[in-house]
Each structure stands twice: as structure tokens, then as C-alpha cells.
MILORO-427256 format. One line per 10 residues: number of its first residue (from 1); their letters; for each residue x, y, z of C-alpha. Coordinates in nm, 4 decimals, decimal comma, padded with zeros to 6 digits, m for minus. Layout:
// residues N
NUM	a	X/Y/Z  ...
END
This chain:
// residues 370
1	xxxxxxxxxx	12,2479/m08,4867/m03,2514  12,0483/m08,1521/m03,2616  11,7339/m08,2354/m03,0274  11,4001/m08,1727/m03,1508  11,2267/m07,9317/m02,8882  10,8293/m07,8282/m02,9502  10,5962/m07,5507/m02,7826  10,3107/m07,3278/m02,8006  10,3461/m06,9886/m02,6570  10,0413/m06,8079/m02,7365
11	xxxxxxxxxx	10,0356/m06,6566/m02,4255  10,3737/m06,6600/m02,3142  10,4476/m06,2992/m02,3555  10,2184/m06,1998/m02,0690  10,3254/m06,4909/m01,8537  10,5882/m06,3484/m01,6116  10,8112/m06,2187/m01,8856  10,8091/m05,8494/m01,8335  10,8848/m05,5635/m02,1049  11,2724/m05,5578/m02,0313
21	xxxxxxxxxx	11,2722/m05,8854/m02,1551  11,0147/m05,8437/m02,4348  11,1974/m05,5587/m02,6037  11,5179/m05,8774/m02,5886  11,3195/m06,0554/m02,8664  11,5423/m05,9459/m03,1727  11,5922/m06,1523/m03,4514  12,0330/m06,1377/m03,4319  12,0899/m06,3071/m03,0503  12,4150/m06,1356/m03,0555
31	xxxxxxxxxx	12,3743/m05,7886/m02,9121  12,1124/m05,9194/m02,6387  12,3879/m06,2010/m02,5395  12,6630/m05,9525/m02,5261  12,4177/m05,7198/m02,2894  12,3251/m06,0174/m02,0476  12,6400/m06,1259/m02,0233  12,8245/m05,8268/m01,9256  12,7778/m05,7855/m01,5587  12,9672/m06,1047/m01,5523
41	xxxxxxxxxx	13,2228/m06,1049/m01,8100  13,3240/m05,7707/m01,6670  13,3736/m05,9942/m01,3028  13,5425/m06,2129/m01,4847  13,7956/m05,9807/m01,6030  13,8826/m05,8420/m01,2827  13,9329/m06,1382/m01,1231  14,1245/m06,3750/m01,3688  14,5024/m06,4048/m01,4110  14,6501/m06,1087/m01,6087
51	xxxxxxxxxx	14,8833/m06,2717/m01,8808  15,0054/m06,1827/m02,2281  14,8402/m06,3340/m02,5259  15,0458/m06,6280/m02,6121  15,1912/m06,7173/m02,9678  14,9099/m06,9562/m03,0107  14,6273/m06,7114/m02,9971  14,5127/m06,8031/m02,7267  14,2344/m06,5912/m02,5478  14,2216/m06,3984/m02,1771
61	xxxxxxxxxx	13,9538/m06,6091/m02,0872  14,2128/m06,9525/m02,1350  14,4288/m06,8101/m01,8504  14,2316/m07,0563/m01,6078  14,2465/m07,3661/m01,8421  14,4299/m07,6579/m01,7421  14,6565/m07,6589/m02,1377  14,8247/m07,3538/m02,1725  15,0303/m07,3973/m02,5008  14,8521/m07,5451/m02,8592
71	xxxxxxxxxx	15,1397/m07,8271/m02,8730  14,9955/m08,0081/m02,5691  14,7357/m08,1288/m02,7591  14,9191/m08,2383/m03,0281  14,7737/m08,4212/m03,3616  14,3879/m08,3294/m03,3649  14,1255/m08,5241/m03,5879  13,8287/m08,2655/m03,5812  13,5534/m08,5631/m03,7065  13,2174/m08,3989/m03,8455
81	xxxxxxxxxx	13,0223/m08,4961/m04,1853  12,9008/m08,8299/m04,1740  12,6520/m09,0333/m04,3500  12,4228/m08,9393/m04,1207  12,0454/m08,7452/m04,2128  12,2667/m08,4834/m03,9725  12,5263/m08,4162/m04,2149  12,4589/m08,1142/m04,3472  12,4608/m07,9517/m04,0109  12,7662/m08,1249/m03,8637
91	xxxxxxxxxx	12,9669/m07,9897/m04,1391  12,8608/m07,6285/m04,0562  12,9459/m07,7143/m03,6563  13,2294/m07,8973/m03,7787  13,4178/m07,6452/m04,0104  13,3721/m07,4123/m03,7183  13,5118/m07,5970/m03,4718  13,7619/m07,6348/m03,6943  13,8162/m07,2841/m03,7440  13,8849/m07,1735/m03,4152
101	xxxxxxxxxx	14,1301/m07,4282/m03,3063  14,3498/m07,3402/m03,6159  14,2987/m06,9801/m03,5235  14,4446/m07,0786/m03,1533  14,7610/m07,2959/m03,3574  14,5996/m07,6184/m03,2654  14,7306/m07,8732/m03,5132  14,4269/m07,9703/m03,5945  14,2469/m08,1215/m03,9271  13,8983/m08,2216/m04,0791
111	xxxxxxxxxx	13,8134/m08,5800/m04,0436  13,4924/m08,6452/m04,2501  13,3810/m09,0626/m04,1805  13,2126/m09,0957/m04,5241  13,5236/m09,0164/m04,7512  13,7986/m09,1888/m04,4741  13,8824/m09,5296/m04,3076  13,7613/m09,4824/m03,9244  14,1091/m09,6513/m03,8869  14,3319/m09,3549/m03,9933
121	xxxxxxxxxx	14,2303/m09,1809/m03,6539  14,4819/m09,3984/m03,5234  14,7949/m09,1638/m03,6503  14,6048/m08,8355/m03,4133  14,6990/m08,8305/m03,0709  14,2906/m08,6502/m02,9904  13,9581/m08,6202/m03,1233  13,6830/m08,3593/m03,1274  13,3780/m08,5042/m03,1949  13,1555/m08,3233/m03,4275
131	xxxxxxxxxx	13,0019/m08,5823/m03,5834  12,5966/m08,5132/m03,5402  12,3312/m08,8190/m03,5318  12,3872/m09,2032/m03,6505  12,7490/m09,3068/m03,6587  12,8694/m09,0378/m03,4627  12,6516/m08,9820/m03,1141  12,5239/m09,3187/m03,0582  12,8606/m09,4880/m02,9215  12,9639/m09,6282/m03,2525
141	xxxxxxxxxx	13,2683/m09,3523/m03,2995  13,2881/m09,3676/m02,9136  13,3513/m09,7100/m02,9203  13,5926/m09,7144/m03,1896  13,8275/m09,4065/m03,0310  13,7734/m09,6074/m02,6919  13,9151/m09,9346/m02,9137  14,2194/m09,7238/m03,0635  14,2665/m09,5875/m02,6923  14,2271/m09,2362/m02,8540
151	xxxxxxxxxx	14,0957/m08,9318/m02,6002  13,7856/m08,7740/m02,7114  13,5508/m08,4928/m02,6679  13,2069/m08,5762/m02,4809  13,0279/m08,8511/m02,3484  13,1092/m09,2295/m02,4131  12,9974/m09,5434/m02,5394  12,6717/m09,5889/m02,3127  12,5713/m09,2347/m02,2558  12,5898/m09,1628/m02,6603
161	xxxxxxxxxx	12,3914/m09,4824/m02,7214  12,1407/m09,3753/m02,4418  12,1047/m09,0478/m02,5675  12,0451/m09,0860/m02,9003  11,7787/m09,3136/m02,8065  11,4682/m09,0699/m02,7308  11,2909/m09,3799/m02,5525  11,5122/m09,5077/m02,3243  11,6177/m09,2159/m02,1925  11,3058/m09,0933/m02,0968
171	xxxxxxxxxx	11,2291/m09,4736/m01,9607  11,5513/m09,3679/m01,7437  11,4994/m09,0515/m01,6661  11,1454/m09,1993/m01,5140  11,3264/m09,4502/m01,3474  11,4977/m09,1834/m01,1696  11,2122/m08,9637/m01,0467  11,2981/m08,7215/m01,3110  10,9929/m08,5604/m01,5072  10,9691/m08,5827/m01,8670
181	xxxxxxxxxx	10,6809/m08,5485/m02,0870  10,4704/m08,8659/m02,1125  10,4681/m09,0524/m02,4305  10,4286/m09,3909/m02,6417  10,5697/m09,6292/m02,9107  10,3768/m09,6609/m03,2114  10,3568/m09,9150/m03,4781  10,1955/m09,9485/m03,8387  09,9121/m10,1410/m03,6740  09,8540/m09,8706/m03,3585
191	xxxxxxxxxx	09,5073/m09,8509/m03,2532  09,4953/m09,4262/m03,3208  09,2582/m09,3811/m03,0988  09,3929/m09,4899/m02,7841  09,7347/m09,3365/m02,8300  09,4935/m09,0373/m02,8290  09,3181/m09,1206/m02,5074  09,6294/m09,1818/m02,3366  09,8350/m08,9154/m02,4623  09,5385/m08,6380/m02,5503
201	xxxxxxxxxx	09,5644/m08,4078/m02,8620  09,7772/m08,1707/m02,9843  10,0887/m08,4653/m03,0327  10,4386/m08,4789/m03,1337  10,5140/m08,7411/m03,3732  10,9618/m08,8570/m03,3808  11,1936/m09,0628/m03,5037  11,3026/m09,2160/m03,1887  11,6727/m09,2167/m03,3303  11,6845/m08,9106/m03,4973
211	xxxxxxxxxx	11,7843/m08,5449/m03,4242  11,7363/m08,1884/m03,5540  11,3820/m08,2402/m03,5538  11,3949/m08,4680/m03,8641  11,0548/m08,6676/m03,9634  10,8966/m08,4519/m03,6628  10,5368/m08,3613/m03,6896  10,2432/m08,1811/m03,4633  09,9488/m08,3882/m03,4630  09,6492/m08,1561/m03,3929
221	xxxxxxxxxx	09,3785/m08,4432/m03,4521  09,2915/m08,8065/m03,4831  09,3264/m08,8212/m03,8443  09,6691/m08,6653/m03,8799  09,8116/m08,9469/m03,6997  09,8518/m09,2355/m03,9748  10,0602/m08,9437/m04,1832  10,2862/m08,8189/m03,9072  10,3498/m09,1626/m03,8306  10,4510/m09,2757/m04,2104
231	xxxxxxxxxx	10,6874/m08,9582/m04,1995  10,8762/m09,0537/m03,8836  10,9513/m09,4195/m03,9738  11,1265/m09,2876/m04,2973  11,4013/m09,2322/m04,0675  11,3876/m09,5652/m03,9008  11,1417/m09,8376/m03,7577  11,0883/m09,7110/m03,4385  10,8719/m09,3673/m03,3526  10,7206/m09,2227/m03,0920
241	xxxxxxxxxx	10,4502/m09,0035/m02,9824  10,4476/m08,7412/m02,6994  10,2153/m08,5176/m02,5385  10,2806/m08,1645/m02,6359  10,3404/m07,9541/m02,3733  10,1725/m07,6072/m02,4262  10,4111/m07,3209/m02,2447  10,7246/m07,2125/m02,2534  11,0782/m07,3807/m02,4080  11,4410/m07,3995/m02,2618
251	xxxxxxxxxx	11,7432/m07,5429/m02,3187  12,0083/m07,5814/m02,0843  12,3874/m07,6448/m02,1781  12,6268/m07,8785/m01,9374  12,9703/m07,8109/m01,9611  13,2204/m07,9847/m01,6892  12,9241/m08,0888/m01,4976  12,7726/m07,6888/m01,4225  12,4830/m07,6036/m01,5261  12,5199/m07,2640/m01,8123
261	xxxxxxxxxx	12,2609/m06,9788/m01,7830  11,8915/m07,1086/m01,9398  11,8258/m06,9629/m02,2758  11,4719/m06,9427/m02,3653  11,3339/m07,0057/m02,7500  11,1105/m06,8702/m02,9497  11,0541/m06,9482/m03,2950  10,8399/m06,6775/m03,4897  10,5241/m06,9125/m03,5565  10,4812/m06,9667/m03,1735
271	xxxxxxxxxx	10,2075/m07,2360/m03,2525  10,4970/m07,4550/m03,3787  10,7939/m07,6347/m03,2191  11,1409/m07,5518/m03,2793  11,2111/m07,7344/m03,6083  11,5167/m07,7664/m03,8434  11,3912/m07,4462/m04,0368  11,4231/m07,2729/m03,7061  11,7197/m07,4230/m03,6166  11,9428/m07,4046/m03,9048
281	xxxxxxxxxx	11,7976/m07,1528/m04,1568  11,5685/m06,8940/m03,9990  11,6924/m06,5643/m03,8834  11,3389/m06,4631/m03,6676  11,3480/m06,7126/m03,3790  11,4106/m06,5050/m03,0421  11,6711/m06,6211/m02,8080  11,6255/m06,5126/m02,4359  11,8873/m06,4574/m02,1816  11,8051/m06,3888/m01,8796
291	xxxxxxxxxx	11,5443/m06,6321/m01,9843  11,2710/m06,4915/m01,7727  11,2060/m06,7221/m01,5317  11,2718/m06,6763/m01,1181  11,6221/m06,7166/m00,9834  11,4195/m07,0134/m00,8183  11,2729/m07,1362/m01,1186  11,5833/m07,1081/m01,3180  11,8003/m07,2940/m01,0397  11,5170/m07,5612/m01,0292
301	xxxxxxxxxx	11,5507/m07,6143/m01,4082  11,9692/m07,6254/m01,4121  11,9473/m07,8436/m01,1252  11,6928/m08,1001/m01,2743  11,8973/m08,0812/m01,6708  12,1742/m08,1391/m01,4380  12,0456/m08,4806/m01,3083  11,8731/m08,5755/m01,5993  12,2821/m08,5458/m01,7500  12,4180/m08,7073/m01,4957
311	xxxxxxxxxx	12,1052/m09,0102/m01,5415  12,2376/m09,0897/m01,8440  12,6278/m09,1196/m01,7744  12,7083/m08,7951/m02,0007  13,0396/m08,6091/m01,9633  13,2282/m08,2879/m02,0709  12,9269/m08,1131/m02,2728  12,5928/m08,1522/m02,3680  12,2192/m07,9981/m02,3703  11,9233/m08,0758/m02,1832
321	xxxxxxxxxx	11,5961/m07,9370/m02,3809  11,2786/m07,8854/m02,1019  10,9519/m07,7356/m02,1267  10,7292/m07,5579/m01,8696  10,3576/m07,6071/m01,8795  10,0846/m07,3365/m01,8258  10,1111/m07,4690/m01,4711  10,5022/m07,4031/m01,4094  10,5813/m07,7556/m01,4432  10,8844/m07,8513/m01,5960
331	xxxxxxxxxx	10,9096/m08,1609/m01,8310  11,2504/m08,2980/m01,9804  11,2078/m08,3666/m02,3478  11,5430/m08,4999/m02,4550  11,9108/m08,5020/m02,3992  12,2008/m08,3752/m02,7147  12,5297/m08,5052/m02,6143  12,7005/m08,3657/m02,9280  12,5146/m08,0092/m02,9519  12,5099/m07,8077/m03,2412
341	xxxxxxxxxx	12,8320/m07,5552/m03,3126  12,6258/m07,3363/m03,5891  12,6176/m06,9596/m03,6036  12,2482/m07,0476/m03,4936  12,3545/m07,3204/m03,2277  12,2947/m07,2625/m02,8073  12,6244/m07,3995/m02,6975  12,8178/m07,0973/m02,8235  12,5156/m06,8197/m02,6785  12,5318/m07,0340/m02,3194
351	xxxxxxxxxx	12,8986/m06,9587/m02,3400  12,9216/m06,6255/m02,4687  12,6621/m06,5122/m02,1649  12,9544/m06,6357/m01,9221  13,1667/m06,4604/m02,0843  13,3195/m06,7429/m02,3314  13,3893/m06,6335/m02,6848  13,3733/m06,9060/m02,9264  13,7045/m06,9852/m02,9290  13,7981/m07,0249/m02,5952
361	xxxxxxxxxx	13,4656/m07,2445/m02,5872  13,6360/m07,4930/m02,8273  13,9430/m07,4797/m02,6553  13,7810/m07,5177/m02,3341  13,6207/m07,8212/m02,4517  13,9314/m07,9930/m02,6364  14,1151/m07,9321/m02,3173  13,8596/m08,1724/m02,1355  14,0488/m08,4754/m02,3367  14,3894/m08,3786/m02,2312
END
């Protein structure tokens, strides 16, 4: 699942982000990643284990990983595609993924769900999970590989089904003291109105099983509200509405249960939220890292995504998406605990800023089922 973040940063750019940071806003990430990131790839370097580049391809950066040599890992079922309203996008994270574990001499093939039997994962010894939305992040391919007694990338059964269930996990995540943005269930016979009393206006209308901000919509008044709702349940029969949170959007990747450095979004129509056009086709949404906030601020926010991971029972990687209000307050929106691997996605920018190439990220991650 790709999570469906929303903002409104009208005034952002004069709200402690100063011009350093401004002149980051570029519409490729890639050089302003590279920048941040060397300070501490450059540490890296001088303190990691000096070895050769072995026959698999293996990178510099693997010298510290726990599987040294491609054959450990055997047969490898790299599952992505689907049937899924996600499909189009798990195919792009997929056939990378795939990519760069051939490229390392990972025996390791495309498994698409739609076109095979589930049951053929049987004759591979691992799985990396690629599979975005229904089928493949709610615990139903969890449960199956945990059936077969197969080892697989990310969270299992009950943190996938919690996850990909927008509701519950914020009814959790209350549960647990944890801030996230207040919200309600609708139905086809909501009284309007007081969903707009409780919640106020402007609103964000989901899918409360979808991802990649599918069926999302901004409510800006009353009579929008019958539409957005008709749009989301499209996608299922259960939506939600949330207060929109006017300030400033992060997202914060988990990988082996650390917190990676906060990237900050910005998609070029700031009055919007971060939807699938910004996600998957647009070149003009800014990426931030550093992501302007404090050293406090920022240690608050990895600390909290941490939790709110932890909440939820997720392992080996995923993303927490926040918000910060005109106030400094931060408010969870949602957690991803099969992130996007696109040439647009966060995983691989988190990583690259620690001085992870994508590669080595892969790797890194495949390793965590060994």
C-alpha cells in the first residue's frame, strides 16, 4: 500500500524553513539527496570493513550485512502485480526490486498473483513482498507464506491486516496515547452536517482500505460531501472522513526498527494533498532532506512514527506518514507496511540519505528473511 498523505502549505515556506533549504526544492530529488547525505556516507566509508567486491555484485555498503554471498538466499519469488486497484504501481516497485537483486546474482524471479497459483511459492525457499494494496498487504499473502512456512519480507499477518485498515489503526494508535488526526465513518445515510461540526471544513474523504490515495478527495464545503463520499465507496463499503490538517507533511521510513532521516513533501499545488498524480507521475513535487524541522522536532517525529510502528506489530520496513499543524503539532495519518519501490518512491531517498544505494537497500531488506 502507498499511503495517501494530504496538506496545505501556503505558508510553509516562511515557517522555519530557511533559504538553504528553499533553494533544495528542485523538481529531480536526486542531487539534493546525494548533497544531504554526504557528510554521512563519507563516515560511513571510513569506518566500514574494507573488502573486495564479491562475484555477486555485491556493494561496499553490504560489508556489515548479516548474508554475505547471493546463494544464501537461495530460490527467490519477488511477488508484485496483483489484482489489486495498486497494480500498476507494484509492478513498477516490483520490476525494480527485481532488478537489483539479479544485478547482485540473487536467484531471484517475478511472481505476479493474478497470472499464478499462490501455491507454486511453495518450490522458493524466500519471498519479497511487493505486492501493493488488497491481496498483498492486508495478511492474506502473509498468511499464506506463514501456511507454506515460507520466510518473507515485512510485517505479518496482523500488522498487514491492521495497516491496511486506515480505521483501526488510528482507533489503536489512540488507544495508545499516540496522536493522529481525528476523524469519522461515514455511510450513504450520514447526516452531512454533523460530520462537519465534528470534524470542521476543509475534509479528507478515503477509502478506508485503499492506498495510493485512490477514491481520495478534499472536501472544502458542506455540499461536496455526498460526491466525495460516492467516489470513495467505489473502492469498497467502508470510508472515512478526516480533518485536514493545514501545515507541513512528512514521512518517515522504519527499517530494522530505526527510525531513517524525515523527508519532507511538497507537491507543486500546495493547496492539495499528495495524490497518485504526485506520487507516481509528476516530476514537480519537492522532496526535502534535511527536512527542516529542529533536531528536537525531527527526533520527536522519528520517535513517535517509531511507536506508532511498533503499535501496530510491524517488522523489517515500513512508512509512517505525519503532519504538523500551524501550531507544531504532529498528527499520524497512516501507516504503509509495503512502501512504494518507484523511481518516485521515499524508501529508496530515506536510504540513499544514509548512504544506501538502491541496491544494497533491497539486499538489506531480503537479508531480514534469512
Amino acid at each position: 500500500m502507498t499511503t495517501d498523505n494530504h496538506q496545505d502549505n501556503t505558508n510553509n515556506k516562511s515557517e522555519g524553513i530557511d533559504a538553504a533549504d528553499n533553494k533544495a526544492s528542485i523538481v529531480n530529488p536526486e542531487p539534493a539527496i546525494a548533497a544531504a547525505a554526504v557528510a554521512e556516507k563519507n563516515a560511513m566509508k571510513d569506518n566500514a570493513m574494507k573488502t573486495n567486491e564479491s562475484d555477486q555484485g555485491i556493494s561496499d555498503n553490504m560489508t556489515t550485512s548479516k548474508v554475505k554471498n547471493a546463494s544464501e538466499f537461495g530460490k527467490v519469488a519477488v511477488v508484485y502485480g496483483g489484482s489489486s486497484n495498486e497494480r500498476s504501481v507494484s509492478l513498477d516497485s516490483g520490476a525494480a526490486v527485481l532488478s537489483a537483486l539479479q544485478n547482485q546474482g540473487v536467484d531471484a524471479t517475478h511472481f505476479d498473483p493474478k497470472h499464478q497459483d499462490v501455491t507454486e511459492l511453495r518450490e522458493y525457499d524466500r519471498v519479497f513482498n511487493v505486492l501493493h494494496g488488497r491481496g498483498g498487504e492486508d495478511g492474506l499473502l502473509q498468511g499464506v507464506l506463514q501456511w507454506f512456512d515460507i520466510p518473507q519480507t515485512g510485517s505479518g499477518i496482523l500488522a498487514s491486516a491492521l495497516g491496511m485498515d486506515k480505521v483501526r489503526t488510528k482507533q489503536l494508535w489512540q488507544g495508545c496515547g499516540l496522536s493522529t488526526a481525528p476523524f469519522s465513518l461515514l455511510k450513504a445515510d450520514t447526516d452531512w452536517q454533523q460530520v462537519v461540526n465534528t470534524l470542521g471544513l476543509p475534509l479528507i474523504i478515503k477509502p478506508v482500505h485503499e492506498g495510493s490515495s485512490i477514491g481520495m478527495t478534499k472536501v472544502n464545503n458542506l455540499d461536496e460531501l455526498p460526491a466525495a463520499y460516492a467516489t470513495a465507496v467505489q473502492c469498497g463499503d467502508e470510508v472515512m472522513a478526516e480533518r485536514w490538517i493545514t501545515g507541513r507533511e512528512f514521512t518517515i521510513i522504519i527499517i530494522d526498527d530505526e527510525s531513517y532521516p524525515v523527508i519532507r513533501l511538497e507537491p507543486a499545488d500546495i493547496t492539495n494533498f499528495y495524490d497518485f498524480e504526485a506520487k507516481y507521475n509528476r516530476n514537480d513535487t519537492s522532496y526535502y532532506i534535511p527536512c527542516g524541522l529542529s533536531e528536537t522536532e525531527e527526533k520527536h517525529l522519528q520517535d513517535l512514527s517509531l511507536a506508532a510502528f511498533r503499535a501496530v506489530d510491524a517488522t523489517g520496513w515500513g512508512r509512517i506518514d505525519a503532519m504538523q499543524d500551524k501550531a507544531g503539532n504532529f498528527w499520524l495519518l497512516e501507516i504503509n507496511t509495503v512502501p512504494g519501490m518507484t523511481s518516485h518512491s521515499l524508501v529508496p531517498m530515506a536510504a540513499k540519505a544514509r548512504g544506501m544505494d538502491f541496491d544494497t537497500l533491497c539486499w538489506h531488506i531480503l537479508a531480514q528473511t534469512v
